[in-house]
C-alpha positions in Angstrom: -19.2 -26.3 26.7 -18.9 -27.2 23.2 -19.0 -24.1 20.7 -19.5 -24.0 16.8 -17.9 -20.7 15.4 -18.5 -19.9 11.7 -16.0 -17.9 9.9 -17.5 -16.6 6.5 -14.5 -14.4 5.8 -15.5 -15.4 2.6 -19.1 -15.1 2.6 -21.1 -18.1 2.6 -23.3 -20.1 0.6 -25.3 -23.3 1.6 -23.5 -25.8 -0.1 -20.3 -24.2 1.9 -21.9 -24.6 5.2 -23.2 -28.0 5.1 -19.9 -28.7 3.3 -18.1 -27.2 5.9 -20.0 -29.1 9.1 -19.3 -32.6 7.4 -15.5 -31.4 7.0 -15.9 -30.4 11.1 -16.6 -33.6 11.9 -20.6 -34.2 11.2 -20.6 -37.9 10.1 -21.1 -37.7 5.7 -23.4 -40.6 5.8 -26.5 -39.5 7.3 -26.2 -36.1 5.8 -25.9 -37.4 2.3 -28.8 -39.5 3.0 -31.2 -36.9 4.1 -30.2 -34.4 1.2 -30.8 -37.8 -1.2 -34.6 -37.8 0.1 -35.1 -34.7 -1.3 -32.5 -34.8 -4.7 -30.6 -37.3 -6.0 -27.6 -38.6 -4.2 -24.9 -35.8 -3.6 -21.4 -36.3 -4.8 -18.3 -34.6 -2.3 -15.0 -34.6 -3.2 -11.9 -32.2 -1.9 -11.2 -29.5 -3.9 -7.8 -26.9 -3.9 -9.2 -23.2 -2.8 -5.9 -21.1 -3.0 -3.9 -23.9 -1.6 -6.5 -24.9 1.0 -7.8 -28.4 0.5 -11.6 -28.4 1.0 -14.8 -30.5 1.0 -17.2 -29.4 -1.9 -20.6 -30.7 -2.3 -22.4 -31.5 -5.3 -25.9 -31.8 -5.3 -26.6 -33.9 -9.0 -29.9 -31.2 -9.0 -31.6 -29.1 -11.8 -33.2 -25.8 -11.9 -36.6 -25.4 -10.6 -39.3 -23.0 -9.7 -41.7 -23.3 -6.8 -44.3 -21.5 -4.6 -43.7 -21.5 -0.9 -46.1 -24.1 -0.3 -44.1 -26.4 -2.9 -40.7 -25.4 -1.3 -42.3 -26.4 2.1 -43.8 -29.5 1.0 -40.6 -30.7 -0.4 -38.8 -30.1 2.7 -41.8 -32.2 4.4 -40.5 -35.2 2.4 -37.0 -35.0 3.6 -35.8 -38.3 6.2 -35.0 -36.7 8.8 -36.4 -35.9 12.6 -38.9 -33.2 13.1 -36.8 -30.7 14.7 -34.6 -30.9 11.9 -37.3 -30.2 8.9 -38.8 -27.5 11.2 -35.5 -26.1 12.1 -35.4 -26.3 8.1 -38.6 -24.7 7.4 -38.0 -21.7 9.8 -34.8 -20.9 7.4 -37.3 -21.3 4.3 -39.7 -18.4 6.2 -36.9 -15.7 6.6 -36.0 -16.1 3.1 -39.7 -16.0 1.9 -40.3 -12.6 4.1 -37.3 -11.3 2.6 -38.3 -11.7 -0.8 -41.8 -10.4 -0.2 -40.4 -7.5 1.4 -38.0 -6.5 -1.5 -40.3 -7.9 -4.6 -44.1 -8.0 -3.1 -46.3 -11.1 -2.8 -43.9 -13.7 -4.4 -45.8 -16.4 -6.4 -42.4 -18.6 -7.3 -38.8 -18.6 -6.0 -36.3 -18.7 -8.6 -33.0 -20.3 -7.1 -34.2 -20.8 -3.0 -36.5 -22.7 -4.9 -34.7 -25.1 -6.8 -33.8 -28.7 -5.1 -30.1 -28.0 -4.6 -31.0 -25.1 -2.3 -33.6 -27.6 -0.3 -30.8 -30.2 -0.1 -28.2 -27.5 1.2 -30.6 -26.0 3.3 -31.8 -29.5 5.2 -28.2 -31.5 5.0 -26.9 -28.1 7.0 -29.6 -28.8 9.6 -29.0 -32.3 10.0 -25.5 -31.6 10.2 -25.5 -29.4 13.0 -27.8 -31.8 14.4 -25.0 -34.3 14.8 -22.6 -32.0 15.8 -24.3 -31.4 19.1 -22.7 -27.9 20.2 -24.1 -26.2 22.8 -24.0 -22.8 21.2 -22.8 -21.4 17.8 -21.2 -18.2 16.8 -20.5 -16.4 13.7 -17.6 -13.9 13.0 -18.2 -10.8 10.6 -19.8 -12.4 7.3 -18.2 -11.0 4.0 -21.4 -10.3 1.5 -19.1 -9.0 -1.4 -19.5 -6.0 -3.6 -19.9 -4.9 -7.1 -23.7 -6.8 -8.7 -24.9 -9.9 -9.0 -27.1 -11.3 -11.9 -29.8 -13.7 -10.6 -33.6 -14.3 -11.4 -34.9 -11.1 -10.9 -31.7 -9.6 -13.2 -29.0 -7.7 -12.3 -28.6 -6.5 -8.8 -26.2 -4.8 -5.8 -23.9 -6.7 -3.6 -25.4 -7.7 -1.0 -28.7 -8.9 -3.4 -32.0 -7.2 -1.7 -33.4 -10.5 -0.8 -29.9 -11.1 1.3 -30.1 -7.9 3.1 -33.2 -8.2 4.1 -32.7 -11.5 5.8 -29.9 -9.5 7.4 -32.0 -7.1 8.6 -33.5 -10.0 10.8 -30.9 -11.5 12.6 -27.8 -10.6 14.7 -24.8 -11.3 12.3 -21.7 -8.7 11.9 -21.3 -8.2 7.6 -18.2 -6.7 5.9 -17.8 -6.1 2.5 -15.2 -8.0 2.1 -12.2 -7.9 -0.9 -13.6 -9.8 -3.7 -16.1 -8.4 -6.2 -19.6 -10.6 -7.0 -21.7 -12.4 -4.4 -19.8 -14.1 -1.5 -23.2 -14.2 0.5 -26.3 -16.1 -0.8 -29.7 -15.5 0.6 -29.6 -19.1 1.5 -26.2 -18.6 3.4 -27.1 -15.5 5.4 -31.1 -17.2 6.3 -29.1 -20.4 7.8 -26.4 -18.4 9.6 -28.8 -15.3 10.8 -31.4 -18.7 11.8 -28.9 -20.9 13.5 -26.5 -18.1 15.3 -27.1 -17.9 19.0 -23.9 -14.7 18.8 -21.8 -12.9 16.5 -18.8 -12.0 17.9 -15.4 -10.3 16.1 -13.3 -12.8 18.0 -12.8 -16.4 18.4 -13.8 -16.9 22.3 -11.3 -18.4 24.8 -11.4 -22.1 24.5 -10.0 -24.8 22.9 -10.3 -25.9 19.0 -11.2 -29.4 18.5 -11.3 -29.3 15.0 -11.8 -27.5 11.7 -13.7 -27.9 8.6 -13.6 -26.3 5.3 -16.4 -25.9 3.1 -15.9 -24.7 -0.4 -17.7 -22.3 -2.9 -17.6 -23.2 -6.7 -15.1 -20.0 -7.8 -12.0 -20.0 -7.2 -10.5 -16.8 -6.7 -7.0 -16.6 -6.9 -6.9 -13.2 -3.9 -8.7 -15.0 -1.3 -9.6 -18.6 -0.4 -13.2 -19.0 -1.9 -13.6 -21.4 1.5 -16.4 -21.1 4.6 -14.2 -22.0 7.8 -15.8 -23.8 11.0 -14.4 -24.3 14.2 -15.5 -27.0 16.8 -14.2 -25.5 20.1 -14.3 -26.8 23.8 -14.6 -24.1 26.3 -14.2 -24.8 30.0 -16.8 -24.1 33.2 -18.9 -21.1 32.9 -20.0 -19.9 28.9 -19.1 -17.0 27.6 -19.9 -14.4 25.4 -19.1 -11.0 23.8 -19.4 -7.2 24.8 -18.8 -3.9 24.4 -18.0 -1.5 27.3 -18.8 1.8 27.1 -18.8 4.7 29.8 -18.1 8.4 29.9 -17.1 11.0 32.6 -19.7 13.5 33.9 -19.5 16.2 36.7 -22.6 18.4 35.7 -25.2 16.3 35.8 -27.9 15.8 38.6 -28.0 12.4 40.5 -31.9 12.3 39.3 -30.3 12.8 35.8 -28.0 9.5 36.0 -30.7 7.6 37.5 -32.7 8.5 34.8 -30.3 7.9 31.9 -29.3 4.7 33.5 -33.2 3.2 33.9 -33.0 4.5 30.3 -30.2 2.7 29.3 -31.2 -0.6 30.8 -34.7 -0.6 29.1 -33.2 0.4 25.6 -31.4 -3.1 25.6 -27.9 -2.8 27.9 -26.6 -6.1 30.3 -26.2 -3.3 32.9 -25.2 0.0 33.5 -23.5 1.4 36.3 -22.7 5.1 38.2 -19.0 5.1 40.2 -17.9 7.8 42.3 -14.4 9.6 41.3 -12.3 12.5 41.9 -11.6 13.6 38.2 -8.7 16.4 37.4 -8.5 19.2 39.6 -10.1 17.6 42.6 -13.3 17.8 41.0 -16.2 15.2 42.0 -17.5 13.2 39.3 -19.6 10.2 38.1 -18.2 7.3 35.9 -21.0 6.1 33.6 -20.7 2.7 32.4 -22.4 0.7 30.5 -22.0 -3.1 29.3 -23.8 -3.6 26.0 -24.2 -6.1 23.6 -21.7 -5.7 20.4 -24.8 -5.0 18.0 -26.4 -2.3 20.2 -23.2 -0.2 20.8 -23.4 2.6 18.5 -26.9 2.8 19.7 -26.9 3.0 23.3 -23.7 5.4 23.1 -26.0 7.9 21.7 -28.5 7.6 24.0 -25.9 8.3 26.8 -25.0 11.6 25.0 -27.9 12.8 24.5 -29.5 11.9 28.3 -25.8 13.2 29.9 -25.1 15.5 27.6 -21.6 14.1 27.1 -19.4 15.4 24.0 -17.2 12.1 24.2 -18.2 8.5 24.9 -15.3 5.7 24.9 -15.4 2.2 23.6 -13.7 -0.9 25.0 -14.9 -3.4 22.3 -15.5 -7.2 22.1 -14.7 -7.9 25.6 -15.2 -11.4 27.1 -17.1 -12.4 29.4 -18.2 -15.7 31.1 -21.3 -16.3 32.3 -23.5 -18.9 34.0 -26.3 -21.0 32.9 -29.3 -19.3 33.9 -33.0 -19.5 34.0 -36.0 -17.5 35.4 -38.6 -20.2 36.6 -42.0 -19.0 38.7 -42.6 -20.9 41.9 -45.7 -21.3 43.8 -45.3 -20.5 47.5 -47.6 -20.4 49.9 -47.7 -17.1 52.5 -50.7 -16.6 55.0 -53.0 -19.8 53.8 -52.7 -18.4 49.8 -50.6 -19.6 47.3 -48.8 -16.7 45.3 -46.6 -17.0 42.1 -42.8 -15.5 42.2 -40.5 -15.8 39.4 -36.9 -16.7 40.6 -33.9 -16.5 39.2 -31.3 -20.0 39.1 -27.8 -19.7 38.1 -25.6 -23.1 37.4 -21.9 -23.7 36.5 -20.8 -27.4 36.3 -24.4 -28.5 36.2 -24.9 -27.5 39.7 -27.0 -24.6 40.9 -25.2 -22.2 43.0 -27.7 -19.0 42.6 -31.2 -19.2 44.2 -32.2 -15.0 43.6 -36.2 -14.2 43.9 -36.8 -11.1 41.7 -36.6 -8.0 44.0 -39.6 -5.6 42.2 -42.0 -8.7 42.6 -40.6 -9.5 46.2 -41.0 -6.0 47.3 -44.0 -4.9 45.5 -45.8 -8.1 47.4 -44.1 -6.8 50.6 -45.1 -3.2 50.2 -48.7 -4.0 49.2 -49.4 -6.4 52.3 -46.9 -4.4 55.0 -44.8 -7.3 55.4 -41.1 -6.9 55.5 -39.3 -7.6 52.3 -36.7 -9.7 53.7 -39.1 -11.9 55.4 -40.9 -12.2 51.9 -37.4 -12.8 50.4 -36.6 -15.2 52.7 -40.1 -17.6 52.4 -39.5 -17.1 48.7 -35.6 -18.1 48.6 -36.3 -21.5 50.8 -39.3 -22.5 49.1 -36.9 -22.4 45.6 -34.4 -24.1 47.7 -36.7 -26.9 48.6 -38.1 -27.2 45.1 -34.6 -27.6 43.6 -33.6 -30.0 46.3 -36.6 -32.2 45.3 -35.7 -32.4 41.6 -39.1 -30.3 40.6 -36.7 -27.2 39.3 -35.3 -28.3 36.2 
């Protein structure tokens, strides 16, 4: 399992990410030559950010101002294979919904227009196409604070347009402890386009490498750098979560049941009811809930409010691991008529070791024709077994 984990600690910009993938190990050549189809050929060279050395990327471009449509048809004329232009013009999109959202129907874009911010934005994307990770992660992301002077004037840290891109995506901010911009609109629509988790902790694994991608200040507090990691982590993938459970010994068993359907539906992994003898001898229930790190504040209030509960504890950023799954739907043939089930297929090692029909169709099937569910399950379970023997589940 190889992993890409971005640490904007910093903030980040475009030039600092695609900077910061070549210093990772993305091959400079290739890169260079795609941003060239669109600019003029980019200069590198290492730079000194508070005493760490780092690749910075000049683009040779001017200033320009563009519609959409010009934006995306300069970006059409980049070298560079079709999943990486698209990959490129999906970034383009959350920055042009952003800016219609803070500013109304844009007619030009001011600086996500000019060519620097096309080169930055495709040599990032064909950079992480060389790379090859299997997934990518993102620490917290420092946007800065104070104001920021750009085309529309003089505006907070983070700038609208950035926050609203923020608002689209999964990344963890922070303000960080520099004043100005540390976060472009261009930086935060690659990382919130390209980041499959954000997580507050490097995951278990090893680190293969390290690149570092500079900005063009240099601030003599904090390294003006974007750090990368390329890590190797062993068998099953992981990720990050958040526990969070409460103690109840007041509330209904219909009450649970309910809050914990609720729970489930409103976005947690899982959630859970355990028996235990709480002080005094008293009976109780332990609630808990396993929720992803962006939903936490969320579904904690939900589980007040359904239990009633004056105090809900947090276990944050725990680590998990986690198989390789899919949900594929199989044909299988019961009493002469061919039905669809969707069934569940876990791997680890590139070999499948979970064949699970989903229950509620199983049973619902069952129910509906007075079979027995197990005898459904079972058809449902060999037929998947057969199919993945043959090579036809893939």
């Amino acid at each position: 399992m190889r992993l890409l984990v971005f640490d904007p600690f910093h903030g980040a910009a475009g030039d600092m990410i695609c900077a910061a993938l070549i210093s990772a190990g993305a091959p400079e050549e290739p890169v260079l030559k795609t941003m060239a189809s669109v600019v003029q050929i980019p200069k590198t060279e290492i730079v000194s950010r508070c005493g760490i050395s780092a690749l910075k990327i000049h683009t040779m471009a001017g200033p320009a101002c563009r519609t959409f449509d010009e934006v995306l048809e300069k970006v059409h004329t980049a070298k560079a294979p079709s999943f990486v232009i698209e990959q490129a013009i999906r970034i383009f999109h959350r920055i042009a919904e952003a800016e219609e959202t803070v500013h109304g129907v844009m007619t030009h874009f001011h600086e996500v227009g000019a060519d620097d911010a096309i080169a930055d934005v495709i040599g990032s994307c064909m950079a992480l196409s060389l790379l090859k990770s299997d997934r990518i992660l993102t620490l917290p992301v420092a946007t800065g604070k104070g104001t920021v002077r750009c085309g529309h004037g003089v505006m907070p840290v983070p700038a609208p347009a950035t926050a609203a891109i923020l608002t689209r995506g999964i990344l963890i901010v922070m303000a960080g402890d520099c004043k100005g911009e540390q976060l472009t609109p261009t930086g935060a629509a690659i990382l919130s386009e390209i980041t499959d988790e954000a997580t507050n902790n490097l995951p278990l694994g090893r680190i293969i490498s390290i690149g570092y991608g500079a900005g063009n200040r240099d601030d003599p507090i904090s390294p003006n750098v974007l750090r990368v990691h390329v890590m190797e982590c062993q068998g099953l993938n992981q990720d990050t979560v958040d526990i969070i459970e409460t103690n109840v010994d007041d509330v209904s068993g219909e009450i649970i049941g309910s809050a914990l359907k609720r729970l489930v539906d409103a976005g947690a992994r899982d959630a859970s009811s355990i028996s235990i003898i709480m002080k005094k001898g008293r009976p109780g229930q332990l609630i808990r809930v396993i929720s992803p790190v962006t939903e936490t504040t969320r579904l904690a209030e939900i589980m007040a409010l359904e239990l009633g509960s004056l105090g809900i504890r947090v276990i944050p950023s725990v680590h998990r691991f986690i198989a390789e799954r899919f949900v594929k739907e199989i044909s299988v043939t019961i009493n002469g008529a061919s039905h669809m089930f969707p069934v569940k297929f876990g791997f680890t090692g590139g070999n499948c070791y979970l064949i699970k029909p989903e229950f509620d169709n199983i049973e619902h099937f069952a129910i509906e024709r007075g079979i027995p569910v197990r005898e459904i399950q079972s058809i449902v379970e060999q037929q998947a077994r057969r199919l993945m023997e043959s090579g036809d589940i893939s």
